[in-house]
N, C-alpha and C positions, 0 to 999 in steps of 0.2 A: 292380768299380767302387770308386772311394776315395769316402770319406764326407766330406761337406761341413762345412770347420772351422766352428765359430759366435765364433770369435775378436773379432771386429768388433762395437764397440760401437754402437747404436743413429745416436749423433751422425756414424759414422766414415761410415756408410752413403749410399750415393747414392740407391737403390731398395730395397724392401720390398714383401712381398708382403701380401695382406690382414689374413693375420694377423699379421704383424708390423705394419700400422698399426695394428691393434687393441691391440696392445700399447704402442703411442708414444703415442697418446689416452686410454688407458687404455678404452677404451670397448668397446660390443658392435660386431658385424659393421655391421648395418643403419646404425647414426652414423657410423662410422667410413668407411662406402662413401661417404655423402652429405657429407660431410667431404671425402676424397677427390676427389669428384666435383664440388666446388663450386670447390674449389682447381685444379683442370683438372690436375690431378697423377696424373690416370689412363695409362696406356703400356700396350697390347698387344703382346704378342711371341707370335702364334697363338694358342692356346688359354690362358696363361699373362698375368694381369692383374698389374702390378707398381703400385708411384706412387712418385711422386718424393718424396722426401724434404724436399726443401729448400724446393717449393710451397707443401708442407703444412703446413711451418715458415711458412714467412713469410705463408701465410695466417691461421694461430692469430695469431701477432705484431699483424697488420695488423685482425683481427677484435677485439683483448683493448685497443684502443687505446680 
């Protein structure tokens, strides 16, 4: 199996998994889910939770007004 490049800058990203929103917020798990989850930027792919990126963006944006 090939290993997955991490090339891709935070901004380039469409989807992010939780830890990587934890890292776009800077924040711990539990903020960062309720963050997530208030932005409606939550996406299940089976067992596998992603969030949109650009939600999450423009809910910070729309929240820091």
């Amino acid at each position: 199996m090939n290993a997955t490049s991490k090339t891709e800058s935070m901004a380039e990203r469409r989807t992010v998994d939780t830890a990587g929103l934890q890292a776009m917020l800077s924040s711990g798990r539990k903020t960062a889910v309720e963050i997530g989850t208030a932005a409606g930027a939550r996406i299940q792919v089976g067992r596998r939770v992603l969030w949109n990126v650009r939600k999450v963006q423009q809910y910070i944006d729309s929240a820091s007004e």
